[in-house]
TORPA-4810 file (N, C-alpha, C, O; in nm, 3 decimals):
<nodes>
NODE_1_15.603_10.102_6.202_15.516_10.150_6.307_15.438_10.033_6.364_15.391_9.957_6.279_X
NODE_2_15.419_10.007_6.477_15.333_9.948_6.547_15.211_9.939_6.563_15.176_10.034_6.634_X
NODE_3_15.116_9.870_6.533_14.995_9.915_6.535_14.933_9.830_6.674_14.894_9.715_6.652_X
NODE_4_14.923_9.878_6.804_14.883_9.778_6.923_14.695_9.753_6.938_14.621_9.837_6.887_X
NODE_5_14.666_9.694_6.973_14.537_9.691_7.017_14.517_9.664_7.210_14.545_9.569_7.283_X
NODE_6_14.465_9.783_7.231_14.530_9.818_7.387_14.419_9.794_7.418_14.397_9.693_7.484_X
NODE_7_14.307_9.885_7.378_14.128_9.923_7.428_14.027_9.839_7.340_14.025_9.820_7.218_X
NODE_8_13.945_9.794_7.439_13.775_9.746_7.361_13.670_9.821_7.436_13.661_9.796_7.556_X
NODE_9_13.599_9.899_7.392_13.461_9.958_7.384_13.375_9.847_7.418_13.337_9.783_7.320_X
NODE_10_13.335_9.807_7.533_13.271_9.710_7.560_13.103_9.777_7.587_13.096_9.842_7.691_X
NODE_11_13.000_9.770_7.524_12.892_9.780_7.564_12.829_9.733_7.688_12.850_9.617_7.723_X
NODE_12_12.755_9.808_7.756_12.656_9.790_7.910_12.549_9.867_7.886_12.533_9.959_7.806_X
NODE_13_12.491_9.826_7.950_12.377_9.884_8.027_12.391_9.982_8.145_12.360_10.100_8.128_X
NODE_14_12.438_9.937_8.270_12.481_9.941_8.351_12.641_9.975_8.385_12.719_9.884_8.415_X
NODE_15_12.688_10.137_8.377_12.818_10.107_8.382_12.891_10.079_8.545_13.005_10.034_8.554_X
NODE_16_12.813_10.111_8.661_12.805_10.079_8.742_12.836_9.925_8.814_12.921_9.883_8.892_X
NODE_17_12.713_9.862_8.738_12.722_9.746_8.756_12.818_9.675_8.686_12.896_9.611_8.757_X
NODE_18_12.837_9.666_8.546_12.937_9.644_8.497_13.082_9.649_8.563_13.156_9.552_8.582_X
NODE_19_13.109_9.796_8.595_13.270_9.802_8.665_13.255_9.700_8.760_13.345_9.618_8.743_X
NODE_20_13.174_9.665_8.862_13.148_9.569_8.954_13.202_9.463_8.934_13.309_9.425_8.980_X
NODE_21_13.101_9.387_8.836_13.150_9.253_8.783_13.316_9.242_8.725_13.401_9.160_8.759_X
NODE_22_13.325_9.327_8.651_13.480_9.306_8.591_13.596_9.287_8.695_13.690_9.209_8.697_X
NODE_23_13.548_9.410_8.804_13.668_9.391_8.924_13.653_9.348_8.989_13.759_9.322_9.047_X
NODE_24_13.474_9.265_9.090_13.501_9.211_9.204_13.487_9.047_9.120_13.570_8.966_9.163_X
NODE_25_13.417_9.006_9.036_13.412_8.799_8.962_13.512_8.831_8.959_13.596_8.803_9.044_X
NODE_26_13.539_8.934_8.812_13.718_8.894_8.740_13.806_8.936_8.780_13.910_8.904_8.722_X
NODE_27_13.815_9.008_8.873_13.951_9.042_8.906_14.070_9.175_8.820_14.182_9.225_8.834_X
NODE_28_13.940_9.182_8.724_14.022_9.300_8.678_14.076_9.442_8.758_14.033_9.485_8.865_X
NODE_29_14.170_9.492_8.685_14.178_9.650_8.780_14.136_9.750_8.715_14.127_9.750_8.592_X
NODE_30_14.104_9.853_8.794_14.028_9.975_8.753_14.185_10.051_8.736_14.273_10.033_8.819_X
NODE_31_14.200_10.133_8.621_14.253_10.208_8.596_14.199_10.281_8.578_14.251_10.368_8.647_X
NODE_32_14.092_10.339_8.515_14.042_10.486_8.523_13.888_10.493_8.559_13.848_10.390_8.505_X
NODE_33_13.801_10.541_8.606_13.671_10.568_8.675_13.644_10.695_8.656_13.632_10.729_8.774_X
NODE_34_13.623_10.796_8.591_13.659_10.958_8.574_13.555_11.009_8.454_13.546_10.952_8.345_X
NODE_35_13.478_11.124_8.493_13.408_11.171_8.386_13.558_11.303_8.305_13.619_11.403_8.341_X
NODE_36_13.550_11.219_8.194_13.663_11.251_8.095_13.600_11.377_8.018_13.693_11.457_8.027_X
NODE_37_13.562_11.400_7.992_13.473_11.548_7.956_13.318_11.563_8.004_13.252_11.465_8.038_X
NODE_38_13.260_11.709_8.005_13.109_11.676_8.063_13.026_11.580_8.001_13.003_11.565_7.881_X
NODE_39_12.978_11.508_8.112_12.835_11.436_8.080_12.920_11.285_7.961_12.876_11.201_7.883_X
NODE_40_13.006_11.310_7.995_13.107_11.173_7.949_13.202_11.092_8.069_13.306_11.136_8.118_X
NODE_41_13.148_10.982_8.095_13.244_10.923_8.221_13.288_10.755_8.121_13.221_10.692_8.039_X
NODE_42_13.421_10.731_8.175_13.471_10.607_8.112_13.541_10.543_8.230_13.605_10.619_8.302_X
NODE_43_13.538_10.415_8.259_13.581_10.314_8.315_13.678_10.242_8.196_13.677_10.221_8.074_X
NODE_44_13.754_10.222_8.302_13.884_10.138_8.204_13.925_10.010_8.285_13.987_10.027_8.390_X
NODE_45_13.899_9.897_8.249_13.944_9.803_8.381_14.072_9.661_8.256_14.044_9.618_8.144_X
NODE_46_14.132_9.646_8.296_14.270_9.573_8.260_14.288_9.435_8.297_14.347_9.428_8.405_X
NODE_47_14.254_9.295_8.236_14.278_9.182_8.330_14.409_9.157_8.349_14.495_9.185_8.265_X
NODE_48_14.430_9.105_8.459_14.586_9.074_8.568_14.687_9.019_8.427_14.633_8.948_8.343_X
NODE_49_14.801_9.049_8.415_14.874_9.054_8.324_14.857_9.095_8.185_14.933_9.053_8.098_X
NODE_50_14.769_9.169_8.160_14.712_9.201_8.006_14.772_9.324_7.979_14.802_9.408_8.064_X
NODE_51_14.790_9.332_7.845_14.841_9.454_7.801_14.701_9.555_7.730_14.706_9.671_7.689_X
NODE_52_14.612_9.482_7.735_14.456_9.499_7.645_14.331_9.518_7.733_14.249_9.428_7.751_X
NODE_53_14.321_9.672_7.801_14.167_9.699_7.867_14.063_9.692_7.781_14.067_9.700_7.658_X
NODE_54_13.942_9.669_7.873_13.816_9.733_7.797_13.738_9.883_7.910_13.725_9.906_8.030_X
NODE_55_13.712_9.933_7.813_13.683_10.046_7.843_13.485_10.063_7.857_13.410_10.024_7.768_X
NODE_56_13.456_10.101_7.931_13.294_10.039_8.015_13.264_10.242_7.981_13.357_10.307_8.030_X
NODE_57_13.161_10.326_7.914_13.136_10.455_7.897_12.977_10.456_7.847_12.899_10.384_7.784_X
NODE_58_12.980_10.601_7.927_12.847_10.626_7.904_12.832_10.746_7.833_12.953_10.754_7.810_X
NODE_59_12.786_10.846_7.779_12.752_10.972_7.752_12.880_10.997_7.640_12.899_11.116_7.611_X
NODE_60_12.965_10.899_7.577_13.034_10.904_7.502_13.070_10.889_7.324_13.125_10.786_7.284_X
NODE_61_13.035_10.994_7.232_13.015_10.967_7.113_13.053_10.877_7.048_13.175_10.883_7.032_X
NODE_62_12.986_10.762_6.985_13.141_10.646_6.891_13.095_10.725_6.737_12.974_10.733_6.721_X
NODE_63_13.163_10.769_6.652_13.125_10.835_6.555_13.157_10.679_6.454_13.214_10.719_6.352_X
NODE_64_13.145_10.552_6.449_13.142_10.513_6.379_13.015_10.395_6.395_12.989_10.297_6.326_X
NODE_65_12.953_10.449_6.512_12.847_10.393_6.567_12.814_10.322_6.675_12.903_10.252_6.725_X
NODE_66_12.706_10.321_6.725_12.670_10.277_6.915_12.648_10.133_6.906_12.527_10.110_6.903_X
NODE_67_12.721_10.024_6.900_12.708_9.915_6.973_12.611_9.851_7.076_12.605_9.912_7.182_X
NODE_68_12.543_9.753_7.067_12.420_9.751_7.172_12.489_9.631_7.232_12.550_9.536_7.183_X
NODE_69_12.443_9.684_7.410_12.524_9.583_7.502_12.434_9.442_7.490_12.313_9.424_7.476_X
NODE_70_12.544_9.354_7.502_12.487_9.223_7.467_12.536_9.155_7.358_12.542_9.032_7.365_X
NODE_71_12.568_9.207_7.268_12.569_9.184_7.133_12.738_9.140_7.108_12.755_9.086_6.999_X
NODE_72_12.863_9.153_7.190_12.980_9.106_7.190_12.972_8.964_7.244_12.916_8.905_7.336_X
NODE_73_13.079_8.925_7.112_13.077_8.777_7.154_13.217_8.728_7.066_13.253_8.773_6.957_X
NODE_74_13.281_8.627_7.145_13.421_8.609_7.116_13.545_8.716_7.187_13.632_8.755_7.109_X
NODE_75_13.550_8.744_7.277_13.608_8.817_7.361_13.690_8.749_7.407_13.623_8.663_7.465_X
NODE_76_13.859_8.711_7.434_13.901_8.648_7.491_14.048_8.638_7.557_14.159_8.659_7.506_X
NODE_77_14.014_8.604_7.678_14.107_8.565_7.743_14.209_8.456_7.771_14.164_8.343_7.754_X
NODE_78_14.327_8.463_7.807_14.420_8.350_7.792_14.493_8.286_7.919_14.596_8.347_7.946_X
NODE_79_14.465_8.176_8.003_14.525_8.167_8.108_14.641_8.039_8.070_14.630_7.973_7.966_X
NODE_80_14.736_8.018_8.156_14.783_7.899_8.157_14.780_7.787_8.249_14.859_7.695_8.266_X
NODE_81_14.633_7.828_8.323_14.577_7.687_8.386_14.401_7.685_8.396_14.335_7.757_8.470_X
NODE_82_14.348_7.586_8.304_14.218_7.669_8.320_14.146_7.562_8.413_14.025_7.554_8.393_X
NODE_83_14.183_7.502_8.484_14.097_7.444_8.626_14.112_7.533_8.680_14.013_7.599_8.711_X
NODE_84_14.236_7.574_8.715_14.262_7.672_8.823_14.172_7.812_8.806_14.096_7.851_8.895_X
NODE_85_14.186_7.861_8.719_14.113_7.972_8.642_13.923_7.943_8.632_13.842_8.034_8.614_X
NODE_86_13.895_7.826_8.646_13.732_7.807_8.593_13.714_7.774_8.824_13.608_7.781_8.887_X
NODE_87_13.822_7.748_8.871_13.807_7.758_8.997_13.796_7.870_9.091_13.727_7.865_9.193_X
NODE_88_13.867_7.974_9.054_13.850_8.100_9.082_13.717_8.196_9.041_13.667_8.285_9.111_X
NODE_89_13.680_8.156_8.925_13.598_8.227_8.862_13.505_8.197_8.948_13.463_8.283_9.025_X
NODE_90_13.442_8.029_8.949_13.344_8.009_9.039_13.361_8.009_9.194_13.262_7.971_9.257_X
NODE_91_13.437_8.034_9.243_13.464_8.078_9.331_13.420_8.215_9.356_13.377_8.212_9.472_X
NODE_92_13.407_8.338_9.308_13.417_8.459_9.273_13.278_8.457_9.250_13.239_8.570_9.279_X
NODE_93_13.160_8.371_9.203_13.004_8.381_9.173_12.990_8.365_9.029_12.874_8.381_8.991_X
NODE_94_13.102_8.328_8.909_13.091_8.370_8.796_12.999_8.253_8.746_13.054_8.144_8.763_X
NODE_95_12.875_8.244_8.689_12.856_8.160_8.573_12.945_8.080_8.450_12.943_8.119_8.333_X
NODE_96_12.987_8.016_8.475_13.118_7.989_8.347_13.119_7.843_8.351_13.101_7.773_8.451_X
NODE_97_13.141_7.806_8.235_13.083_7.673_8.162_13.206_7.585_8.242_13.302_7.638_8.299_X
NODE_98_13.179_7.425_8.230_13.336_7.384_8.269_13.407_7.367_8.145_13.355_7.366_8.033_X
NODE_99_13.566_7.351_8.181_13.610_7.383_8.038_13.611_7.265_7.979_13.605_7.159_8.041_X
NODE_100_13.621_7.276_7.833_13.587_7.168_7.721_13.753_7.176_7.641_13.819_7.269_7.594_X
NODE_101_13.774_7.019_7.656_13.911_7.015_7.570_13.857_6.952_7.401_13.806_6.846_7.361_X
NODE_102_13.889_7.049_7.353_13.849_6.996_7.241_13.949_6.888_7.130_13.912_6.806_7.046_X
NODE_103_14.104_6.936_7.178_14.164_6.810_7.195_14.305_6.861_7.312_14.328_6.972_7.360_X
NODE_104_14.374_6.743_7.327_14.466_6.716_7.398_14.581_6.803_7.367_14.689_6.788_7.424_X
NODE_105_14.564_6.880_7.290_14.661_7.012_7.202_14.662_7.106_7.298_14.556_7.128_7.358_X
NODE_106_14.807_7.195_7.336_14.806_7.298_7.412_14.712_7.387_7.301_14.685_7.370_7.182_X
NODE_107_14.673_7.494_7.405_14.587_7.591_7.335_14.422_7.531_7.275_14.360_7.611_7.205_X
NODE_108_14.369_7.417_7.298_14.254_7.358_7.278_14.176_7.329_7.369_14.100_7.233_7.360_X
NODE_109_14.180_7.422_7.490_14.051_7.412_7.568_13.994_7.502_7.653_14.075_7.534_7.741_X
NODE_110_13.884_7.558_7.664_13.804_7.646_7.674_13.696_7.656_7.736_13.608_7.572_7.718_X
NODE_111_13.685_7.728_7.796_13.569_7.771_7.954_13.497_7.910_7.821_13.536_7.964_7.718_X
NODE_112_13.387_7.911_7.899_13.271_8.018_7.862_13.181_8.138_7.963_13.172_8.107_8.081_X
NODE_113_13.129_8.247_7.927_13.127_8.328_8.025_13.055_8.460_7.986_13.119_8.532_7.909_X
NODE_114_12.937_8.503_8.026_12.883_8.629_7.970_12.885_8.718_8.072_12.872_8.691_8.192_X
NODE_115_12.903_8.820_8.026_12.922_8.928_8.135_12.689_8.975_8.175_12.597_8.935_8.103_X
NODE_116_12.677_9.045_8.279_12.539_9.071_8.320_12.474_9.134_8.210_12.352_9.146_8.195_X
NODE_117_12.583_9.181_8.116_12.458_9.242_7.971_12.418_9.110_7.867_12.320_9.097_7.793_X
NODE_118_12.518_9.031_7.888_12.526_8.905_7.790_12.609_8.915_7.692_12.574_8.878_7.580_X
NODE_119_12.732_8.964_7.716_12.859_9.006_7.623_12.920_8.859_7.627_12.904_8.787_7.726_X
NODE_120_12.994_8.817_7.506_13.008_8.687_7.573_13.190_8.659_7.587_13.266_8.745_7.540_X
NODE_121_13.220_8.593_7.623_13.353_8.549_7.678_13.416_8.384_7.660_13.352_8.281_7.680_X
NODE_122_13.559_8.397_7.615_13.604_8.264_7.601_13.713_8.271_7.676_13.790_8.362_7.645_X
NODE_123_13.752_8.184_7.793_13.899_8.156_7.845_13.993_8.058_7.773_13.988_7.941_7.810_X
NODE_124_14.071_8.091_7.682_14.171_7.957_7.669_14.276_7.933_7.737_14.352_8.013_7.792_X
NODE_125_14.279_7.820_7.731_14.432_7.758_7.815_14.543_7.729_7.747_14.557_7.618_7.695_X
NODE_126_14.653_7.839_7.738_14.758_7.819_7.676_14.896_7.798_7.775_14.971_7.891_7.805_X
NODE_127_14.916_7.647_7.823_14.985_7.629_7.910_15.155_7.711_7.845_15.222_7.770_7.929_X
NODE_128_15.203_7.705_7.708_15.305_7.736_7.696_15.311_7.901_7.751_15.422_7.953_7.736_X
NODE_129_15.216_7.978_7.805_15.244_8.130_7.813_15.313_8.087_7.936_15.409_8.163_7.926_X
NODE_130_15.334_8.021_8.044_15.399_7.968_8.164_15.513_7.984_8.171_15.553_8.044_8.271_X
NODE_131_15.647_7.923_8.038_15.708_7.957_8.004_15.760_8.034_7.935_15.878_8.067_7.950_X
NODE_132_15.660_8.093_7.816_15.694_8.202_7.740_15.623_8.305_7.723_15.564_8.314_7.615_X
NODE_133_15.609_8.403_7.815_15.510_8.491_7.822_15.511_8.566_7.695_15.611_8.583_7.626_X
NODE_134_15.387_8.611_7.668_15.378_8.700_7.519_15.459_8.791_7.563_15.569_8.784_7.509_X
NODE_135_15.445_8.897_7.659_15.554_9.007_7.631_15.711_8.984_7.641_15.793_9.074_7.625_X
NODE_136_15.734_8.885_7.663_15.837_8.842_7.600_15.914_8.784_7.460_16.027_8.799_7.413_X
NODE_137_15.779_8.702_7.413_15.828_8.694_7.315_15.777_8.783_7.208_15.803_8.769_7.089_X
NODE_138_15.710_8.862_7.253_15.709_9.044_7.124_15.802_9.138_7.188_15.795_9.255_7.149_X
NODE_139_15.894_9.108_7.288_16.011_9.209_7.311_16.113_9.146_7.193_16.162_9.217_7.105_X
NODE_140_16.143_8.962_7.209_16.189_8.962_7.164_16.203_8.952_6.954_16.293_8.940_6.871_X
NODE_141_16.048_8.965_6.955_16.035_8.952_6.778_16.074_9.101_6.779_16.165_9.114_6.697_X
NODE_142_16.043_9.219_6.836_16.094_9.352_6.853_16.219_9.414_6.779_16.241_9.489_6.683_X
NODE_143_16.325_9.311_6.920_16.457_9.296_6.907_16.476_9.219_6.743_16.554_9.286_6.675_X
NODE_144_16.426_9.104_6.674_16.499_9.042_6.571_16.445_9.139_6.518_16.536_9.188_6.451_X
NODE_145_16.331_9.219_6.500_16.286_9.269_6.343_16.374_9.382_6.345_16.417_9.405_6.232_X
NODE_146_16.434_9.496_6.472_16.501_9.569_6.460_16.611_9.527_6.389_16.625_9.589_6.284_X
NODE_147_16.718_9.420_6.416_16.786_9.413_6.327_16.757_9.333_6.207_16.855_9.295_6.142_X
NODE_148_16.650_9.305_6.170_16.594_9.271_5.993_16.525_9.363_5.933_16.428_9.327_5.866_X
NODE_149_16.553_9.477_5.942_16.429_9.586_5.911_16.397_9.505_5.767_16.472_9.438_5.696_X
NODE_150_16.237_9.542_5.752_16.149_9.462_5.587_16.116_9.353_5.660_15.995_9.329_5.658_X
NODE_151_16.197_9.261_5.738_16.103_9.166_5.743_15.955_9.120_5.808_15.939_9.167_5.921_X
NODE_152_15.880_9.065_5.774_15.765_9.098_5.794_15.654_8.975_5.832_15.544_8.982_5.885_X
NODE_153_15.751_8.833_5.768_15.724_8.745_5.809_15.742_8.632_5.913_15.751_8.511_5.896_X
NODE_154_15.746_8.719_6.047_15.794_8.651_6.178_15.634_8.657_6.241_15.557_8.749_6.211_X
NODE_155_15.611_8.591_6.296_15.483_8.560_6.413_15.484_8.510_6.526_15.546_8.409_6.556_X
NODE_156_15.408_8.582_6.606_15.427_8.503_6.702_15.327_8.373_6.779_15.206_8.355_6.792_X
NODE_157_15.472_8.285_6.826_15.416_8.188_6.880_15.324_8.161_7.005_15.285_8.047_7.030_X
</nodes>
């Protein structure tokens, strides 16, 4: 069985304002905007190629407990150009750090970014997704594990 991680419960203040920021700085899309039962409304917004929303709600029970907005940190996103990406952003009004290579290693450098509650945010730059997009290569670990059923020790790159 698969176990995906699709949704994050992102804390606000403001779910209003919030949907704002996510879709007009980031560029995310609104997939859902809808009071989902009474006196319960959820925003769902998706960044451009992601398989992983966060979900922005108000009037909505978490029975394992209420999260206070602000308080997320390490949230992150993956581009494969992050000038281009820390150019858009500020372009767009975003506050966001310039990015820091921490070394010359694909996958080692990183822009910063809090959303208006102070949720916080990391962009990395993983130039190899350019060529090998993740949903490709979990179609294709998919495909090998189907024919290795048990095995368990494949990862992806």
């Amino acid at each position: 069985m698969d176990w995906t991680l699709e949704v994050i419960v992102l804390p606000v203040t403001d779910i209003d304002r919030a949907r704002d920021f996510y879709r007009d700085k980031l560029g995310f899309h609104v997939d859902i905007d809808d009071e989902v039962m009474p006196g319960a409304r959820v925003v769902q917004l998706t960044p451009p190629g992601s398989g992983c929303s966060i979900a922005l709600t108000e009037g909505l029970p978490n029975p394992t407990g209420t999260p206070r907005p602000g308080t997320y940190h390490g949230l992150q996103l993956c581009v494969t150009d992050i000038d281009a990406a820390h150019a858009e952003l500020a372009g767009r009004g975003v506050e966001v750090s310039a990015p820091q290579r921490y070394t010359p290693d694909d996958g080692a450098t990183f822009m910063y970014f809090t959303d208006p509650d102070g949720n916080g945010w990391a962009v990395q730059e993983y130039r190899r997704r350019e060529t090998e997009p993740l949903y490709k290569l979990l179609a294709d670990q998919a495909a090998k594990n189907a024919g290795n059923a048990g095995n368990t020790g494949d990862t992806v790159g």
